[in-house]
C-alpha positions, 0 to 999 in steps of 0.5 A, a space after each residue: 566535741 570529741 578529739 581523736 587521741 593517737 597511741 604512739 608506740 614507745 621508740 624502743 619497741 618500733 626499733 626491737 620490732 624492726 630489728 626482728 623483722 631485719 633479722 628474719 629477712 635476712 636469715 630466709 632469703 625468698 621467704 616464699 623458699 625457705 623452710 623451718 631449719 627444724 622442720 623435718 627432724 621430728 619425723 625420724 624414727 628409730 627404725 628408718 634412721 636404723 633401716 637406712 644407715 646401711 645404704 646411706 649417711 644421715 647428715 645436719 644440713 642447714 635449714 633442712 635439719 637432719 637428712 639422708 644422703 644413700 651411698 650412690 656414685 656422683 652423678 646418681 638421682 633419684 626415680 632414675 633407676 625403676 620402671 613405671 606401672 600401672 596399678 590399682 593406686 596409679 602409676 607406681 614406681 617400681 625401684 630397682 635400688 634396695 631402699 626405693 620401697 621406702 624413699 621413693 613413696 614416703 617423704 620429700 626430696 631435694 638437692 643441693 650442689 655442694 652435697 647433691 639428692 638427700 632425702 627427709 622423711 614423711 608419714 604419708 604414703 603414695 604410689 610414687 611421691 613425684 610431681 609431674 608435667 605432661 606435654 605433647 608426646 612427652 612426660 617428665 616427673 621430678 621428686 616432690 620437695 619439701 613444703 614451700 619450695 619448688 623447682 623450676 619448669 622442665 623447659 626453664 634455662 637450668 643453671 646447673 642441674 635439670 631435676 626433671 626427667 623427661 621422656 617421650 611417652 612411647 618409652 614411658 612403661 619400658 624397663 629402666 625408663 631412666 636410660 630413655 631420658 632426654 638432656 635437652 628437652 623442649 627447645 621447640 618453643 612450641 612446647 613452652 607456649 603450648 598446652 601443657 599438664 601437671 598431671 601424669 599421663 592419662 592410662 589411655 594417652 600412654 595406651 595410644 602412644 604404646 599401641 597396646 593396651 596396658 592392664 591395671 596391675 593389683 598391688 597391695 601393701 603389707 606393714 613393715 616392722 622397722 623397728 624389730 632389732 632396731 639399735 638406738 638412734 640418736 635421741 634428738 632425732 627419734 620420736 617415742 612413736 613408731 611411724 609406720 611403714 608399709 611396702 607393696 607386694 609386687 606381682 611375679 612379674 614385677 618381681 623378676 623385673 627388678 630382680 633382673 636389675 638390682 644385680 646391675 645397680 648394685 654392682 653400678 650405682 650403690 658404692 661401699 660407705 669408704 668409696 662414697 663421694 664425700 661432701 660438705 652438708 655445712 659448705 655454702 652451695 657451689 655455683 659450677 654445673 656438675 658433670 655427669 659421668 662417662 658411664 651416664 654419658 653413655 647410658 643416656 640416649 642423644 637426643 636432637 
């Protein structure tokens, strides 16, 4: 007859294991948010950290590593400032902001109070890096975070700041789609219970809300050498490999459109390194809503 022999763990190890595990649960708080404090920081290159240092600051924030921060006004965010198209890719973003090219369609974004939008890099390229979500006669879209965060539904009662930007459709391909965006979307219940996508709008829905139809744009992408005069970056934050970057080539018209508004969100949206807002990466985040400024106020069209 045999007898069933039970291994006991030494006390010492079941206590380092608790430990370890007590430790790791309080420095990531909602596991299912948190993210690898070194996650991102390898993904610099040389040529972006040099390329983006002149419309912007690159900062350590905890958990997230090294970041941009662009050298906007307060109340800036991002995919706000450009126009939709529809292209051979999908809907493109089309940015009116000098270094939109490269942030709106590489990386991820994300926001915090205390220091606002700041952005990380990434490898792969897409026609717009959004998430979406499609409702009724409305569309709203939101950058995409970094890996294992998410940000609240549009209709979600938000603390402090909605990083949504919703619209209704039959605004969706006007220049500065932004300046359309709605404060308070979705307060008929009937939107949060209803059927819903997280999909952007199809080509042929926009076509109906429009009245027109909306041809399919042929975009291509030329590669860009980042790092053709590029000054050395910090050691710690460069990869001995170039990542490579491409940027569309826009048609004529797309041209002349963002070439109509770059003059204005220049003069309006971008501020001189010695007037950007300053802002503490290392501070804990603030709990008071912000404000929006008297001149989004007035851009912003009331909506009932």
């Amino acid at each position: 007859m045999f007898h069933s022999r039970t291994t006991r763990l030494p006390k010492s190890f079941v206590l380092m294991l608790f430990g370890i595990l007590t430790i790791a649960a309080l420095c990531c708080p909602g596991s299912a948010l948190a993210v690898h404090r070194g996650s991102y920081r390898l993904d610099i290159d040389a040529g972006d950290y040099e390329y983006l240092s002149d419309y912007g600051e690159w900062v350590e924030v905890p958990q997230f590593g090294m970041v941009w921060r662009p050298y906007v006004v307060d109340d800036w965010e991002p995919f706000y400032h450009g126009h939709w198209s529809w292209t051979n890719d999908g809907w493109a973003w089309i940015s009116y902001e000098p270094f939109g090219w490269m942030v709106y369609h590489y990386g991820y974004w994300y926001r915090r109070p205390h220091i606002g939008w700041f952005w990380m890099p990434g490898r792969i390229w897409s026609p717009a890096r959004v998430q979406w979500y499609t409702y009724g006669d409305y569309c709203a879209w939101a950058p995409i975070p970094p890996p294992n965060y998410r940000w609240r539904d549009p209709w979600d009662r938000h603390r402090d700041f909605n990083v949504w930007i919703v619209i209704n459709v039959n605004h969706f391909t006007d220049e500065y789609v932004g300046h359309h965006r709605m404060d308070r979307p979705f307060q008929d219940k009937k939107y949060q219970h209803g059927a819903w996508s997280r999909n952007a709008p199809g080509i042929r829905f926009v076509e109906r809300i429009a009245g027109r139809r909306i041809p399919a744009t042929r975009v291509s992408r030329e590669r860009v050498d980042m790092r053709h005069g590029a000054r050395e970056a910090p050691m710690k934050y460069e990869r001995p490999r170039e990542i490579e970057r491409k940027r569309m080539v826009l048609p004529e018209k797309d041209v002349n459109r963002v070439r109509e508004h770059s003059q204005k969100v220049e003069r309006e949206v971008l501020v001189p390194r010695e007037r950007a807002p300053r802002r503490d990466p290392q501070r804990s985040p603030e709990r008071r809503p912000e404000k929006r400024s008297d001149e989004r106020q007035k851009k912003t069209p009331k909506r009932r």
